[in-house]
MDAnalysis code that builds the backbone (N, CA, C; Angstrom):
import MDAnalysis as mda
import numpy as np

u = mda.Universe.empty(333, n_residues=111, atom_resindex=np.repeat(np.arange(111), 3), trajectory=True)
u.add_TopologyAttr("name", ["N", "CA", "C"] * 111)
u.add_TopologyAttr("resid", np.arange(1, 112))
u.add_TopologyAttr("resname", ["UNK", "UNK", "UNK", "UNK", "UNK", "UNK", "UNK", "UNK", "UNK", "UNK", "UNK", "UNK", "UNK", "UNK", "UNK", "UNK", "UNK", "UNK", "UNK", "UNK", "UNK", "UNK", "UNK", "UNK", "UNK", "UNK", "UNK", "UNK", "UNK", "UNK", "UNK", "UNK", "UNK", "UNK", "UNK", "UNK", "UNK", "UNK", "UNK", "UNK", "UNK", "UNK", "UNK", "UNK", "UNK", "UNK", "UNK", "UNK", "UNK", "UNK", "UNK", "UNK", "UNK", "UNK", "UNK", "UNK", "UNK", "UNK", "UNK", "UNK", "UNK", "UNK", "UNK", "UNK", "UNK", "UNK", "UNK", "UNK", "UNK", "UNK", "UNK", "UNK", "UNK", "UNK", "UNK", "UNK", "UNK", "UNK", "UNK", "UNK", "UNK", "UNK", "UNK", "UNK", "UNK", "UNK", "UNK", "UNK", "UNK", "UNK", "UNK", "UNK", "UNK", "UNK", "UNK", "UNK", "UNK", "UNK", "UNK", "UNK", "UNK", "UNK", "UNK", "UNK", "UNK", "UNK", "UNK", "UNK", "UNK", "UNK", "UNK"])
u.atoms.positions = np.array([
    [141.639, 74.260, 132.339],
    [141.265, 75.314, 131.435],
    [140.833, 74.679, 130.108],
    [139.679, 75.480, 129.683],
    [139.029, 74.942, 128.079],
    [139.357, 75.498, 127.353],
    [139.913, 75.244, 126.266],
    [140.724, 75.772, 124.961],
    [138.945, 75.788, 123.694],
    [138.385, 77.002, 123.359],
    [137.661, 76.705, 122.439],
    [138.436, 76.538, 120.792],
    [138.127, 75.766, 120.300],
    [138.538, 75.336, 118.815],
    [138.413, 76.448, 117.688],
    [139.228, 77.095, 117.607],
    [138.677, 77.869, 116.197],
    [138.543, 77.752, 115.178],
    [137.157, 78.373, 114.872],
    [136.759, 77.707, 113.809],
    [136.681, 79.177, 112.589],
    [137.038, 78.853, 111.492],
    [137.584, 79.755, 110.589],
    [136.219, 80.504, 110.514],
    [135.849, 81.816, 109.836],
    [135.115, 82.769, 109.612],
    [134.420, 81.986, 108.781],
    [134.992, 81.930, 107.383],
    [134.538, 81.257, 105.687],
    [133.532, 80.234, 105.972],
    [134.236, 79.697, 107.338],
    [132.586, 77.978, 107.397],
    [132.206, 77.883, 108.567],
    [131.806, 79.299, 108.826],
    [130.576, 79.405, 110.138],
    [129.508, 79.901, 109.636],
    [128.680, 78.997, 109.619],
    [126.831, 79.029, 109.215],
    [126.437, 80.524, 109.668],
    [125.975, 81.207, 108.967],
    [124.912, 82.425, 109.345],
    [123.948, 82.489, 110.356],
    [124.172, 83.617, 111.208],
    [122.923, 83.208, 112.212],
    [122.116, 83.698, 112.045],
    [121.446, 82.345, 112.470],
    [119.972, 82.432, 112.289],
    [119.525, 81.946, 111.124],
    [120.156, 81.384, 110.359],
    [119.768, 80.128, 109.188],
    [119.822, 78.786, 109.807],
    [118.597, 78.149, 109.840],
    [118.961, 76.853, 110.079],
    [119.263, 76.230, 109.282],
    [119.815, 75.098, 109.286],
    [120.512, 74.299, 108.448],
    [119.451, 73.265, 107.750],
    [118.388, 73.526, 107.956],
    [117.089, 72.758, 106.604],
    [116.942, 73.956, 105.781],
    [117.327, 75.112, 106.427],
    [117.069, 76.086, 105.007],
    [118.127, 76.358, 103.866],
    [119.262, 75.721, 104.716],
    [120.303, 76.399, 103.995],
    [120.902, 75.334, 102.233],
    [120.039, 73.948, 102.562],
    [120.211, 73.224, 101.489],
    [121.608, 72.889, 100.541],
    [121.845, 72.282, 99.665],
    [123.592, 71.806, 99.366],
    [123.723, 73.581, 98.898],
    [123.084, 74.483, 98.264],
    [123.654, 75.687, 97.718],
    [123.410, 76.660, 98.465],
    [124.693, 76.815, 99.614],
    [124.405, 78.125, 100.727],
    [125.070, 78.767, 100.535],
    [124.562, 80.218, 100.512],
    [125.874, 81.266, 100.169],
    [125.603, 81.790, 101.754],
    [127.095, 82.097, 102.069],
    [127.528, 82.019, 103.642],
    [127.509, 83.514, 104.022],
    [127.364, 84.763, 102.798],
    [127.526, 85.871, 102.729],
    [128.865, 86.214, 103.215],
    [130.322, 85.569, 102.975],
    [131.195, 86.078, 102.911],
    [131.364, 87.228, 102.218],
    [130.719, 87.793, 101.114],
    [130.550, 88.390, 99.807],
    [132.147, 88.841, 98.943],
    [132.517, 87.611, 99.237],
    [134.256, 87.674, 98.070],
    [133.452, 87.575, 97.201],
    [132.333, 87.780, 96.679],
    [131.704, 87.678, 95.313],
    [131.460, 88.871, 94.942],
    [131.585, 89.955, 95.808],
    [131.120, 91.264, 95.807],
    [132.567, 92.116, 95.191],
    [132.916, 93.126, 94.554],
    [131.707, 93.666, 93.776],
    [131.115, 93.071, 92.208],
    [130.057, 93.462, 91.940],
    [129.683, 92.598, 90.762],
    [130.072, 94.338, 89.922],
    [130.964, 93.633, 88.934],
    [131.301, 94.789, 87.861],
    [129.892, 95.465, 87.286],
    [129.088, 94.716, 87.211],
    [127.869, 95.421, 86.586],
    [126.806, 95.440, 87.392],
    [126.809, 95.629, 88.964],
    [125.987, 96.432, 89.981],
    [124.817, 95.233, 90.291],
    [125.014, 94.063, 90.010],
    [123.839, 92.997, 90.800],
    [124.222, 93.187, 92.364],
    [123.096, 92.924, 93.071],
    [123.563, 93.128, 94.534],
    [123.577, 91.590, 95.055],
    [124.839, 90.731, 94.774],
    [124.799, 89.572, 94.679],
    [124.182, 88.939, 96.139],
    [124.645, 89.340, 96.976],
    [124.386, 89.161, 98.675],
    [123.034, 88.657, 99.247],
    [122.295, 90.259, 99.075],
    [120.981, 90.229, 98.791],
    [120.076, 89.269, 98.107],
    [120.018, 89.169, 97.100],
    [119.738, 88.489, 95.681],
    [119.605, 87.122, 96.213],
    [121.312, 86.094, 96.762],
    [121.095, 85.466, 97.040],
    [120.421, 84.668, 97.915],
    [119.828, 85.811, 99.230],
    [118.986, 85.210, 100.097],
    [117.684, 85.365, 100.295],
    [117.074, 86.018, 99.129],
    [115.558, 86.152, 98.656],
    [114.713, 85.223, 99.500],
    [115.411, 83.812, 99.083],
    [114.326, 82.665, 99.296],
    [113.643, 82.246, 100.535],
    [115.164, 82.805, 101.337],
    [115.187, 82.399, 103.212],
    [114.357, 84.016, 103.694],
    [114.624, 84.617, 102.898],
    [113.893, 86.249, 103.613],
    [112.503, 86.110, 103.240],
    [111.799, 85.498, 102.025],
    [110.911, 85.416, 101.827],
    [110.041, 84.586, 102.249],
    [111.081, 83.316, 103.182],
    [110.040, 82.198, 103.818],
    [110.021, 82.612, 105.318],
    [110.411, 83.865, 105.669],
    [110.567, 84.049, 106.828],
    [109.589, 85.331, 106.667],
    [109.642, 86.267, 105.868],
    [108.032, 87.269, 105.819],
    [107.433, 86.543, 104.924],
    [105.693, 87.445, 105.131],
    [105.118, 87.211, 103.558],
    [105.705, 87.542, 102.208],
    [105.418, 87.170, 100.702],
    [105.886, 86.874, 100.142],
    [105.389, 88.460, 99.424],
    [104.635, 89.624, 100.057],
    [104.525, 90.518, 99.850],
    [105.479, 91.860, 100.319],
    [106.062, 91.185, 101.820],
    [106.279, 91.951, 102.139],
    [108.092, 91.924, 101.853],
    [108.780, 90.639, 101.335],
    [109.695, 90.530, 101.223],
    [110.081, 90.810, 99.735],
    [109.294, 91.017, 98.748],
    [109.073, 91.986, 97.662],
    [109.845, 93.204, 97.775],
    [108.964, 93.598, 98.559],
    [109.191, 94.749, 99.003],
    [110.762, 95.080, 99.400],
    [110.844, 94.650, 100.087],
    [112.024, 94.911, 101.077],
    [112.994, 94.528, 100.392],
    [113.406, 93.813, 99.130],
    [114.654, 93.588, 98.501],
    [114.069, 93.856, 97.111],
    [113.093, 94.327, 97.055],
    [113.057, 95.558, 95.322],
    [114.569, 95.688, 94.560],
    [115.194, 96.408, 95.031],
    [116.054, 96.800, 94.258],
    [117.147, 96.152, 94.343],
    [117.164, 94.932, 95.102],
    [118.228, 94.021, 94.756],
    [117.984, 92.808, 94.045],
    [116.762, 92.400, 93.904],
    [116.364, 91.722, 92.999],
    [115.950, 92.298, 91.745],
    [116.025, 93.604, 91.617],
    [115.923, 94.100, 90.126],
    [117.160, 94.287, 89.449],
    [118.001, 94.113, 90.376],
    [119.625, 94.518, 89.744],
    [119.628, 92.896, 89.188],
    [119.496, 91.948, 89.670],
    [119.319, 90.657, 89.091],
    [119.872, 90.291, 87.473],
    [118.910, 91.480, 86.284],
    [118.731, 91.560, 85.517],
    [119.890, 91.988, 84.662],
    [120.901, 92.863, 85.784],
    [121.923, 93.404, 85.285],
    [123.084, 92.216, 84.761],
    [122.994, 91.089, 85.285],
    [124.122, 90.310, 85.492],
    [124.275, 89.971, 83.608],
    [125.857, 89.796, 83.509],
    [126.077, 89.313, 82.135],
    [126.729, 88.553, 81.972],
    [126.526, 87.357, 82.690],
    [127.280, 85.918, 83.055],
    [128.852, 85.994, 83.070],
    [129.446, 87.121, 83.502],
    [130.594, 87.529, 82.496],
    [131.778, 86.170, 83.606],
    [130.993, 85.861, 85.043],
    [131.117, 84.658, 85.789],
    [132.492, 85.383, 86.706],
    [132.907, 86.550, 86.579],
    [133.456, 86.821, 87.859],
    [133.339, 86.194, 89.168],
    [132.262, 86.554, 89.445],
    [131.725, 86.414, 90.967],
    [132.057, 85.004, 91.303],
    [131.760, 83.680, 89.914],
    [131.547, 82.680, 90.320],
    [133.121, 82.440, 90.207],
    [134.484, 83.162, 89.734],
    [135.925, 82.938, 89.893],
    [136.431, 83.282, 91.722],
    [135.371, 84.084, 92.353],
    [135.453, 84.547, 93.394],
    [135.410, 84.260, 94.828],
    [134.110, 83.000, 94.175],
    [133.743, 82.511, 95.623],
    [134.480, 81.514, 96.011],
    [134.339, 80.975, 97.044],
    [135.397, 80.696, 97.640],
    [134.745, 78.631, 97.917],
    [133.471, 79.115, 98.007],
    [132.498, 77.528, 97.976],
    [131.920, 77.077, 96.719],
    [132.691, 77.734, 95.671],
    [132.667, 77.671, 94.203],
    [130.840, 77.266, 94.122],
    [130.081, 78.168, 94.329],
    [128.375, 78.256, 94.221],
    [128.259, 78.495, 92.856],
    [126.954, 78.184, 92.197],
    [126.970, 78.666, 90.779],
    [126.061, 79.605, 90.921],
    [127.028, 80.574, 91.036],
    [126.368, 82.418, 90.777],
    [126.644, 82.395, 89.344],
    [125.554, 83.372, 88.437],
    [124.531, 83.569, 88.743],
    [123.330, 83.044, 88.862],
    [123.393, 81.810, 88.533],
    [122.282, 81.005, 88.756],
    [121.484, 80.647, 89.612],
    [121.649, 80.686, 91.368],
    [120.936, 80.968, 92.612],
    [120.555, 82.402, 92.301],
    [120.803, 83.395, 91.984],
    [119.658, 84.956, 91.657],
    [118.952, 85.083, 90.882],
    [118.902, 84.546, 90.014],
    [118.223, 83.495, 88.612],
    [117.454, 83.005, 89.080],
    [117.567, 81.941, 90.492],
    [116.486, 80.900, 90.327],
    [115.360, 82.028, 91.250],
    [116.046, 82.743, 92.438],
    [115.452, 83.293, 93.168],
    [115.003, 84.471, 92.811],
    [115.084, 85.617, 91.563],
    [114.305, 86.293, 90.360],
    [113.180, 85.772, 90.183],
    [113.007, 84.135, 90.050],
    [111.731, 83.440, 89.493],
    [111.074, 83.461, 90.654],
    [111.626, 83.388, 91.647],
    [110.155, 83.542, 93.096],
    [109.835, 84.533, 93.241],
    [110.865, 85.691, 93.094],
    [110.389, 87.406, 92.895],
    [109.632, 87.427, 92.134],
    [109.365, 87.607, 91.411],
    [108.344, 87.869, 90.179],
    [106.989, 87.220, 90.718],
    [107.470, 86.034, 91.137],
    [105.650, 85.425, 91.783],
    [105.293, 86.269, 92.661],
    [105.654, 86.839, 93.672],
    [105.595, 87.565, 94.697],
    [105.363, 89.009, 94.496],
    [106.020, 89.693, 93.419],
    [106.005, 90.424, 92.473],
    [104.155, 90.384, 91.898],
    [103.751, 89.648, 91.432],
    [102.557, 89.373, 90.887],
    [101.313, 89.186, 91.294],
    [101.528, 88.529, 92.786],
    [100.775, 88.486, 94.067],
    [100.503, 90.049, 94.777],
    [101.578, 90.689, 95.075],
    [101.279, 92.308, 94.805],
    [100.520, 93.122, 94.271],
    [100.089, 92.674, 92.838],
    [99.765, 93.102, 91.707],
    [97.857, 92.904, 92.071],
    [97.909, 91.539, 92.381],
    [96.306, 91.170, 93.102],
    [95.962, 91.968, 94.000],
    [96.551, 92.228, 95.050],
    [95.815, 92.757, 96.720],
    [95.541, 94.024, 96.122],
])
């Protein structure tokens, strides 16, 4: 008989991220970062980059609008980042990934 190994929830890779996308700053979407006192949709937010290299950069606009506009809400107040558990520097991955929104955001703006 085969005994499978268990392996904890917290550090099992997301499926369907490969591991060239997921780079040293992966948020695993546990979301112990969640809730953000002032309504960023941290989750979301954080995986802009992988949703956006996986649609066009129009259509993934789209589709996380309003979680990348909550973005704006954040007030470093650094909860989230007391929270996580792979100590990530939130907010600064929704930050960086805000700045690809907006390109994408702008590309919109052309068609």
């Amino acid at each position: 008989m085969h005994h499978r190994q268990c392996v904890p929830l917290l550090s099992r890779p997301t499926p369907g991220v490969l591991p060239s996308e997921r780079g040293k700053q992966f948020c695993r979407r546990c979301e112990y970062c969640q809730p953000c006192l002032n309504g960023v949709m941290i989750t979301p937010a954080m995986g802009y980059k992988i949703v956006a290299s996986r649609m066009s950069p129009v259509v993934a606009a789209e589709f996380l609008r309003e979680a990348m506009e909550s973005v704006k809400l954040c007030e470093d107040c650094n909860t989230c980042i007391e929270r996580c558990p792979y100590e990530l520097p939130i907010p600064e991955m929704p930050r960086a990934n805000y700045d690809i929104y907006e390109r994408h955001v702008a590309e919109l703006g052309k068609s």
